[in-house]
N, C-alpha and C positions, 0 to 999 in steps of 0.2 A: 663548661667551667668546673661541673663538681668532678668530671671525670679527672681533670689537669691536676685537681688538689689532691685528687685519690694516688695518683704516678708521683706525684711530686711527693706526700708521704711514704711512699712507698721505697722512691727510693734513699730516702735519707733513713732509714729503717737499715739499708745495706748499708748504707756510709757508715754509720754507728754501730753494726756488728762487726765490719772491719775493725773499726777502729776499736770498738771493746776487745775484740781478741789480740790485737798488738799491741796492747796499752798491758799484757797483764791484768787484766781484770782491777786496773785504777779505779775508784770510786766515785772520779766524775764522771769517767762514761759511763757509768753502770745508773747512775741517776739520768744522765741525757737519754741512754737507750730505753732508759723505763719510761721516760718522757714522753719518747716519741712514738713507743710501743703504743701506750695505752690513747693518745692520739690518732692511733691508727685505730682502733680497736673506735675508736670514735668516728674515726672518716666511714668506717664499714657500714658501722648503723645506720651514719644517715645516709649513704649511699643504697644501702636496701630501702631505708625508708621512704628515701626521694621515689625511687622507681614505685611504690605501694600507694603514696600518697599522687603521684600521678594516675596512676588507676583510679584512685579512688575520686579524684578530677574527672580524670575524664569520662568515668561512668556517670556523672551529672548526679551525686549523692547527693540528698538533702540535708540539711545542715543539724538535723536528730540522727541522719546514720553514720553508722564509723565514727563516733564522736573522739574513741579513744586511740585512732590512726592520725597523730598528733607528732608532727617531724621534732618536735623538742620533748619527747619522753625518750628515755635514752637508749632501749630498745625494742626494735617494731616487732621481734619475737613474741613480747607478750600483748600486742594487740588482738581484741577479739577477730574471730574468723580466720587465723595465722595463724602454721603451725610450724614449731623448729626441731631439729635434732637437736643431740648435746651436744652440737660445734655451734649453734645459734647458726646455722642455716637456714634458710627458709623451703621448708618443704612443701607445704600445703596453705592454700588461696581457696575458701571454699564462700563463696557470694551467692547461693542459688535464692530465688524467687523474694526480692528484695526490693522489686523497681525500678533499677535503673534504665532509663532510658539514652545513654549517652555512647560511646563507642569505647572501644576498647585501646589503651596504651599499646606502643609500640614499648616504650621502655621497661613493660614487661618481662621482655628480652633478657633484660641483665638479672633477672632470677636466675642461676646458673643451675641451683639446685633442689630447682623446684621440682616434685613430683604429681603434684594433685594440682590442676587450674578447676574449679566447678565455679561457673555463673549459670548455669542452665536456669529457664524459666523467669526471663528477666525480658526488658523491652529493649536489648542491644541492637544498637545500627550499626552500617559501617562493615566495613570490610575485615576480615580476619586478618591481624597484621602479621605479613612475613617472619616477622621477629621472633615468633613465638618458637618457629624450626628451630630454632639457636636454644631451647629449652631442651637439651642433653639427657637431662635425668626424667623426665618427664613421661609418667605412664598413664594416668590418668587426663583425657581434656574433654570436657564438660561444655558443651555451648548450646545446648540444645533448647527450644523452644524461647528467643528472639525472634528479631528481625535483620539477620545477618544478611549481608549481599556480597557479591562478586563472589572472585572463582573460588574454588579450594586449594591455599596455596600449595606447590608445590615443595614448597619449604619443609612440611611436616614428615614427609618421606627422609626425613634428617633426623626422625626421633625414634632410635633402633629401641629402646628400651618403651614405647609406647602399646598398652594393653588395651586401652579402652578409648576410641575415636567416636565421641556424641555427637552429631551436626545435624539432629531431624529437627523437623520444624522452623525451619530458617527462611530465605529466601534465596538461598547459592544458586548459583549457574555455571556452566560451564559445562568440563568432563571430568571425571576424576581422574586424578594426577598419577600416571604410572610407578611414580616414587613411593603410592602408598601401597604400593604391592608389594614392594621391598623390605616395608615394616614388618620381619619373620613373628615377633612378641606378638604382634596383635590377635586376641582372641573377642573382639566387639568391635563391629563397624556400625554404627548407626546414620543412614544418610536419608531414610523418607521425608517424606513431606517439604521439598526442593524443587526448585526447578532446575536439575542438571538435566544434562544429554550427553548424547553418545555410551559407545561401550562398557561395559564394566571390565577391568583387567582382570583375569578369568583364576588368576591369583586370589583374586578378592575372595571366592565362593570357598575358599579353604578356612576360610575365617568360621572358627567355631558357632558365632553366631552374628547377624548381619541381617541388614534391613535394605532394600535399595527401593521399596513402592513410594507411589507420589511423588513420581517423576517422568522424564522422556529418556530414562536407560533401556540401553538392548540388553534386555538378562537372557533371554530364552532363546531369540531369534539364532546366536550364535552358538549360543552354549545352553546344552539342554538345563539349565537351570533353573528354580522359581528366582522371583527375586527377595524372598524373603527368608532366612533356615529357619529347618523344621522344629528348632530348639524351644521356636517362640510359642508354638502350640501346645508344647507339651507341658510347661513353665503354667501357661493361663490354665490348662486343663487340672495341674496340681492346684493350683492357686486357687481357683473352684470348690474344688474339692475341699479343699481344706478349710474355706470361707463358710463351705456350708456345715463342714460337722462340728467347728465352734459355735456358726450360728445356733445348733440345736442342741449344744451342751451349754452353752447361755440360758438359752431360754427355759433350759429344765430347772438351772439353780435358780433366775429370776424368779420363775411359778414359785419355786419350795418357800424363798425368803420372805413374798408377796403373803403367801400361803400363813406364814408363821407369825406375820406382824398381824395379819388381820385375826388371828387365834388370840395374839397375847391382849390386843385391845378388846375383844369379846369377851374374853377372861377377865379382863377389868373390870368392866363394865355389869358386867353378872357380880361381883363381890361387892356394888354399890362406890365403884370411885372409876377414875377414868387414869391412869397411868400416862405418866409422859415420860417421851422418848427420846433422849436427850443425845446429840451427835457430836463429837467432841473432834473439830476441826483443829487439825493440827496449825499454831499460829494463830489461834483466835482465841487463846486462854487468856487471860490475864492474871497470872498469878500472885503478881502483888508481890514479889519476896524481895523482902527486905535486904540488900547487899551492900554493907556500908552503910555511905549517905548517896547509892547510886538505887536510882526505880528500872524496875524492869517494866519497859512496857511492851503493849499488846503490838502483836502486829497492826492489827485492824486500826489502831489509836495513832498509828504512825503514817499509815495510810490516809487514813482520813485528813492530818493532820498537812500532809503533803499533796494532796487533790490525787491519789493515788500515782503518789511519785510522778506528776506531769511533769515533761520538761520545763514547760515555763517558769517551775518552779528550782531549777538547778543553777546551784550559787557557782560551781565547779567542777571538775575534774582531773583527776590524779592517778599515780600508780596504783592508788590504794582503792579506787572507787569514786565514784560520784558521789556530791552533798547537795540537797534539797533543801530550799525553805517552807518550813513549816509554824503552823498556828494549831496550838492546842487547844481543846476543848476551854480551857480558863483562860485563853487569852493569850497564854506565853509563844512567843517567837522560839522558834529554836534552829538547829540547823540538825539535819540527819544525813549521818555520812553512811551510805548502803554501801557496806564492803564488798571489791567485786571476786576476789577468791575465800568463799563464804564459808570453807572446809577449813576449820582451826585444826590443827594438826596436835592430835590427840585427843578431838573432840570438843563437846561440850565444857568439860571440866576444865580441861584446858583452856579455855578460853573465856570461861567465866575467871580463873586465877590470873590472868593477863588484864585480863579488866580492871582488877581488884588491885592489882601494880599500878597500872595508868591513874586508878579513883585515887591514889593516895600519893600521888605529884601534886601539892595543893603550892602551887605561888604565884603573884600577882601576875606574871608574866607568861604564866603558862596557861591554856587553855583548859577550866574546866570540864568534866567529863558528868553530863547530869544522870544519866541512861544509857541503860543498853534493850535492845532484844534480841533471840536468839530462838531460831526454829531449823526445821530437818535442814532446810532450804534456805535461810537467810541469816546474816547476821548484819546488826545495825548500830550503830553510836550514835549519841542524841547529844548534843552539848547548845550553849547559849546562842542566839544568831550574834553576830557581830553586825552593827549595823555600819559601821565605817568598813567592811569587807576589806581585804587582804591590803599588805602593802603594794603587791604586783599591779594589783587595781588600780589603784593612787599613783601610782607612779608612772603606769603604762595605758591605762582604761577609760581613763574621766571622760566623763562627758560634757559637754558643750557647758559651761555655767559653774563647773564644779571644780574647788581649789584643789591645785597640784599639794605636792607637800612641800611646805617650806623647811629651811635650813634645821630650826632647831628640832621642829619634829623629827627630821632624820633623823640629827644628832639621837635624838632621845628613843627614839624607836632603834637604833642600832645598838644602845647601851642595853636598853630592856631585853634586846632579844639574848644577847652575853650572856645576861643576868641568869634567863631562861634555862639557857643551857648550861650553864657552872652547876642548878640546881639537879638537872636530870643529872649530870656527869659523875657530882663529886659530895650530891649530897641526897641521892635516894639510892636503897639499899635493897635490891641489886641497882645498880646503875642502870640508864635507858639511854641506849642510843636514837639517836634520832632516824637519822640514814638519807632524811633529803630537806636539809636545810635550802632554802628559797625564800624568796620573795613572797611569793605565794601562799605559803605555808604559816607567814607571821601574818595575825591579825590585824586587827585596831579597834579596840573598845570607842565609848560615846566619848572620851577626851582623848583619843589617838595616842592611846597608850600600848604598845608591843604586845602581844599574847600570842605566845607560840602553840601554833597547833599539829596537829597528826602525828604526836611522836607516841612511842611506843607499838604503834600500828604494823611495826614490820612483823612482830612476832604472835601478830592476831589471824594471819594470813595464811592460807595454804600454799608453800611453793611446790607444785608439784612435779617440777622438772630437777633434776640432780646435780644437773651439771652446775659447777662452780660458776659462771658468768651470767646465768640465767637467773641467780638467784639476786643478782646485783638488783636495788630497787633503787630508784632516784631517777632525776632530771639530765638529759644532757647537758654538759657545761660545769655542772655543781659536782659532780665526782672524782675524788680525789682519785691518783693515777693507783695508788696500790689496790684500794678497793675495787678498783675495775677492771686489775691485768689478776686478784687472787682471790675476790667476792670474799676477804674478809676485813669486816669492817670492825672501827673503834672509838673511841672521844676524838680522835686527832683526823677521823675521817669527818666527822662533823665541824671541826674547826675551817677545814679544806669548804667547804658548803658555806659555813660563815661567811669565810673570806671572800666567798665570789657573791656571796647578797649583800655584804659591804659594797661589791665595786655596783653590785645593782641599786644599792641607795643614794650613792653617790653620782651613778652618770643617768637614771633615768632605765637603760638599754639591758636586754635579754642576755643571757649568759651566754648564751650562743644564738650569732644569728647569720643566716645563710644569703644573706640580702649585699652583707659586707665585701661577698665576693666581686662583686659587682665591680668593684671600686679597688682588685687587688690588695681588700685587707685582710685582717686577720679574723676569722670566722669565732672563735674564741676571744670573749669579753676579754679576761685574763689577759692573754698574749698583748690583744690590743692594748690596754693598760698600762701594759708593763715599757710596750715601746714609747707611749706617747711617755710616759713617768721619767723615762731615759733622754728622752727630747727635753726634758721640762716642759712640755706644751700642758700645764693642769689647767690651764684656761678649755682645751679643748676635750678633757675628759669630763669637766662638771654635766652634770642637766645642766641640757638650755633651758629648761622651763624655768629655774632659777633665777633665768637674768638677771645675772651676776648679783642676786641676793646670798650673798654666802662668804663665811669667814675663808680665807685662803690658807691659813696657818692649822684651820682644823679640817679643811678638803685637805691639807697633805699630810697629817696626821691619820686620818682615817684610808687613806690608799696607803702609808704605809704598816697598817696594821694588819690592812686587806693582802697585801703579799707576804705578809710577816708569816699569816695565816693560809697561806695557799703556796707553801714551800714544796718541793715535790716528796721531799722525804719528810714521810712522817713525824719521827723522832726531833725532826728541827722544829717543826709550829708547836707557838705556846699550847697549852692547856685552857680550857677559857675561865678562870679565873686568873689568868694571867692576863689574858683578854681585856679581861675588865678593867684589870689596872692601866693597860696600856693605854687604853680607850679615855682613861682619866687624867692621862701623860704621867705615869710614874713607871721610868725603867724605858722609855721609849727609845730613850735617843741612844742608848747603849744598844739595846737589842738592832734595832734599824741598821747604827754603823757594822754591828756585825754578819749582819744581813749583806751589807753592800758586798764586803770583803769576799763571802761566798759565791754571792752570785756575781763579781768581777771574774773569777776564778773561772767559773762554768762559762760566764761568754768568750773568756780569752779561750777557753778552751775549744768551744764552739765554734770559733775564727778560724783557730790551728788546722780543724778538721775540713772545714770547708778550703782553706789555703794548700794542705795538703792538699785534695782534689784536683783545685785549678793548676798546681801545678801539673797535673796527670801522672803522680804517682801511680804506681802498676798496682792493684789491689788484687790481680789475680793470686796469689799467695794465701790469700784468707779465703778465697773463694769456699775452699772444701768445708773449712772451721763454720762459716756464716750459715751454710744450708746446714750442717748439724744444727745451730743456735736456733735457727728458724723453724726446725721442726716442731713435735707434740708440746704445748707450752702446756 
């Protein structure tokens, strides 16, 4: 199914650069193609992330590992243990000695451009899936010490570009595959500890270095060869060597330093006092300084505070990092958000002055900022716990007993969060973007009052990939389309974020959810919305948890703010102090009817292109024009 919506985006991607280039470069197409670009640019993600997050299925991950391999973050690029070029390919899958007990995805496979697989040292079953041959770019494969079974496919003799073949320690059988004698690259075979049989392909022994012992291979019988190369003795023999003349240049500094502490305390001790010797752990100062009205605290004090950051203690997770519940020494609840790229870019200072921006957002709506700390190795944000937890929560999470949210709550927590952002937008100097407005992301105080949190946080973070699309942070679903075909974002990209946790206050449902396929719909909240809003069916877009508790006249006032606000071009959504007012009904019904007239315009237009089609117009004429447009973007 997700492959049908990958083709199917794909090709109306060609229908739209046709059509851009016979249109003159008109400015409806130029918004549809951007439309559908950055849709695609959406189908990609999760189409790598579906294949990732099946791996990580069917490795039998425990529900602490991989936390942040999550199909709704918007790119699997920046999950841990995954690693991308500057095209956001997926190069490297690195899982060694982790647990898993499970087998290995076949849908693996559709990494096209993967070069590194490593799981070595792990409890894999199961057979090595064919799929993996179809891994092209692939130089590196790592499987060594599981419990792998059956033959060695012969698939892998498909991966010309492959340097390093790990499979010791397994349980394989068979004989090895002739096709891996074909692999010219390879300079490492690793196949002990197996139960293969028969021949080695005499190909094989050319391999710079190679393993064939503990097994039923003929190395010698035909071919005067050992079954192991001589490379490996020579390796542990430096290795030795070299282990012991550290060894004994250790132990000569250890003696001296032993030597000098037991001098400096005799020395004391003979002057009539006894000297202490104080060791100054990086992260376990508490220096007390005063920054603002924000405290620095100790690491150790955050630690503590957190049961040393145990899971059972994590309220969430995000682009930005994980947050914990924590209890301080007096009693206070807090929440500690452990940033997870802990390299502020420019340092310490830097990021102490990013702090000192966020501490001085002071309004009802926004998330206070109590503390921070900050060591070689971590950086952390302390703020109040919210005890009513997120809107996402509430909306998506309850448990058994626990009230959903009703109408006017919404109401009031969609104004508060406006409120929120008018203030970062248009009334702190430098302004603050947000960058992933969500559901998630807005709180709820002890009377379910809106406080927006994690903003300013983009600029706390280290990105340390270059590329323009890597640096996009946010949610899938919540990304407005410019910000994610140009990674540069603005107030009007946060409006776009608004708009789509409007449609999330209103129906209850994920920005994006992959379940809706199921049922040929639109995987995109938005899109979905937008058709049933064109049916009039707003009976079927409310929560059902609502049951029909809910004004109808203010459910269509707020979906139409929510598209008002999730226009594709930026320049057209208000500003959120416009927001506000809309949200208060002043200026609506003008803005809305102008709204219609545009987007009547884009679907007749929409029609046209599609009409054009079935009639089987020849598009070969643009053909040459489309692969130029398609090219380096």
């Amino acid at each position: 199914m997700l492959s049908k919506m990958v083709l199917g985006y794909a090709f109306l991607i060609l229908v739209y650069i046709s059509s851009f280039v016979a249109s003159d470069f008109q400015g409806t197409d130029c918004d549809l193609l951007w439309h559908v670009f950055s849709y695609e640019i959406y189908t990609n993600y999760a189409f790598l992330g579906s294949a990732l997050f099946s791996l990580r299925a069917s490795l039998n991950a425990s529900p602490a590992q991989l936390l942040d391999w999550n199909l709704y973050q918007v790119n699997p690029c920046t999950w841990s243990h995954v690693t991308c070029d500057s095209n956001n390919n997926v190069t490297s899958v690195t899982l060694s000695s982790m647990g898993f007990s499970g087998i290995l995805s076949p849908k693996i496979g559709v990494l096209k451009t993967l070069s590194t697989l490593t799981l070595q040292g792990n409890g894999i079953t199961g057979e090595i899936p064919t799929e993996l041959g179809s891994l092209s770019s692939l130089t590196n494969l790592d499987l060594e010490n599981n419990h792998l079974t059956g033959a060695i496919p012969s698939s892998l003799g498909n991966l010309k570009k492959l340097q390093f073949l790990l499979l010791s320690q397994n349980n394989l059988s068979g004989s090895i595959p002739d096709s891996i004698a074909d692999i010219l690259s390879l300079n490492n075979l690793q196949l002990s500890s197996n139960d293969l049989s028969g021949p080695v392909p005499h190909q094989l022994f050319q391999v710079t270095k190679y393993n064939f012992t503990g097994n039923k291979l003929n190395c010698g019988t035909n071919y005067s060869h050992s079954c192991v190369s001589n490379t490996d003795g020579k390796g542990t023999s430096n290795e030795s060597k070299l282990g012991m003349i550290i060894g004994i240049v250790g132990g000569i500094i250890g003696f001296i330093i032993f030597g000098g502490v037991l001098f400096l305390i005799y020395k004391g001790r003979h002057k009539g006092y006894q000297r202490e010797i104080y060791v100054d752990v990086a992260g376990e100062v508490d220096r007390r300084i005063a920054f603002g009205q924000l405290k620095r605290f100790a690491w150790r004090e955050l630690q503590l505070a957190t049961d040393s950051f145990s899971e059972k203690n994590v309220l969430g997770q995000g682009g930005f990092g994980k947050v914990y519940k924590g209890v301080l020494s007096d009693g206070t609840k807090v929440a500690v958000k452990r940033l997870t790229d802990h390299e502020s870019p420019g340092g310490e200072q830097a990021f102490l002055r990013e702090v000192e921006m966020i501490s001085v957002a002071v309004h009802k709506n926004l998330l206070r900022l109590m503390g921070f700390c900050t060591t070689p190795s971590e950086r952390l944000l302390v703020y109040p716990f919210m005890q009513n937890l997120s809107v996402a929560y509430r909306l998506r999470e309850v448990k058994p007993g626990e009230a959903v949210l009703n109408w006017p709550t919404r109401k009031r927590v969609a104004l508060g969060t406006a409120r929120g952002l008018e203030y970062l937008h248009e009334h702190c100097n430098p302004k603050i973007i947000h960058r992933d407005v969500k559901a998630a992301n807005v709180l709820l105080d002890e009377d379910f009052e809106a406080v927006v949190g994690d903003f300013g946080l983009a600029k706390l973070v280290d990105v340390r990939r270059t590329n323009v699309t890597t640096q996009v942070r946010g949610t899938m679903g919540h990304i407005a389309p410019e910000y994610l075909s140009t990674g540069k974002s603005s107030e009007r990209t946060d409006v776009f974020g608004y708009g789509v946790m409007l449609l999330e206050i209103v129906t209850g449902q994920r920005a994006i959810d992959f379940s809706r396929l199921e049922e040929e719909d639109d995987v995109l909240l938005l899109d979905h919305v937008k058709k049933l809003q064109r049916e009039k069916r707003l009976d079927a877009i409310v929560d059902q948890n609502l049951q029909r508790n809910y004004n109808s006249q203010e459910l269509e006032m707020m979906i139409q703010v929510a598209l008002l606000c999730t226009q594709p071009s930026p320049e057209e959504r208000p500003i959120m102090s416009e927001v506000v007012r809309l949200l208060e009904g002043q200026g609506l019904t003008e803005r809305w009817e102008e709204w219609q007239q545009v987007e009547i315009t884009r679907t007749e237009e929409y029609e046209r292109m599609h009409r054009r089609f079935d009639l089987g117009e020849d598009y070969s004429v643009y053909n040459h024009d489309a692969i130029e447009l398609s090219g380096g973007r």
